[in-house]
N, C-alpha and C positions, 0 to 999 in steps of 0.2 A: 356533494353540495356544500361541505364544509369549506370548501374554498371560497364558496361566494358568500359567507356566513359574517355578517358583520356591514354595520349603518352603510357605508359608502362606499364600499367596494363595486358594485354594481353602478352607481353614479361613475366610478372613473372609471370603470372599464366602457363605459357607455362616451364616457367626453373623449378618450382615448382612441376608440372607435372611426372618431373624426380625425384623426392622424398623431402624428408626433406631439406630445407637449412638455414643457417645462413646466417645475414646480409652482410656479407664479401664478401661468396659465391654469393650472388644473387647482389654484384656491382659490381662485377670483371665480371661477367658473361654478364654483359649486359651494351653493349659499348653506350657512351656519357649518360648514367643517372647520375645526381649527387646527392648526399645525400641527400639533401633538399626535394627532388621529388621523390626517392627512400622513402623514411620515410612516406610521406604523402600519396602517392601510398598505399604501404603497409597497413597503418593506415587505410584507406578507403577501401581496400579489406579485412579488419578485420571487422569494423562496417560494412559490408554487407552480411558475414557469408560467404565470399568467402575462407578465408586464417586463421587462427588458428595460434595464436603467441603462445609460450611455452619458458618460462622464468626457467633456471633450479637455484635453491641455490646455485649457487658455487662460488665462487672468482676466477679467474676473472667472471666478470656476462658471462653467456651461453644463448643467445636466437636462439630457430630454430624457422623456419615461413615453415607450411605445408598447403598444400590445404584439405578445408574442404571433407565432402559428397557433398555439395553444389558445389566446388570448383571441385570436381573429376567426377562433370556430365558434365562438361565443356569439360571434354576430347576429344569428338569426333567431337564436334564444331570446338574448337579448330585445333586437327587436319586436318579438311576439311579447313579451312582455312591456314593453313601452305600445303597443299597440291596444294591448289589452284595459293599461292605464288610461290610456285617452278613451276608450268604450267604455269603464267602470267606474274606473279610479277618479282620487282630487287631484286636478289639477299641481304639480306641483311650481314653486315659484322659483323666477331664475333672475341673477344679479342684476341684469341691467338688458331687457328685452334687444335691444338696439344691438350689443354686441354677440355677435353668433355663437364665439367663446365661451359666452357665458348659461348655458342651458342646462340643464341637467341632464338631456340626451337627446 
């Protein structure tokens, strides 16, 4: 469980979920993280085999971050706990309703 240990890791494995995203995608999506803890998140869901960073050759630099096999057994955890939250929980708020991108999961 230590893997999933920390504010936002569960938020991006959850936007991740919804497929491939870039670093942009995934702070815009997920309100009050800031770069610093978005990066380190990340990083530590990479050394755990949870998340797959993919650095393409191009100018400008291109990185997508996918969820592994590892990462896509998570799915149904996952969702029982977002399920759980809509029976229990507070609602949580997401950047901009309109854009699909941007929800918490």
């Amino acid at each position: 469980m230590s893997i999933l240990a920390g504010r936002w890791k569960t938020t991006i494995i959850c936007q991740l979920l919804k497929g491939k995203k870039r670093y942009g995608e995934l702070k815009k999506g997920i309100i009050g993280v800031n770069h610093k803890m978005l990066a380190e998140q990340l990083r530590e869901l990479e050394e755990a085999g949870i998340v797959r960073r993919h650095v393409y050759p191009v100018v400008p630099p291109k990185v997508e971050y996918e969820l592994t096999e590892r990462g896509e057994a998570l799915r149904p955890a996952i969702e029982y706990l977002i399920a759980w939250g809509e029976q229990f929980g507070t609602p949580v708020p997401v950047a901009n309703e309109d854009d699909p991108a941007a929800s918490s999961c």
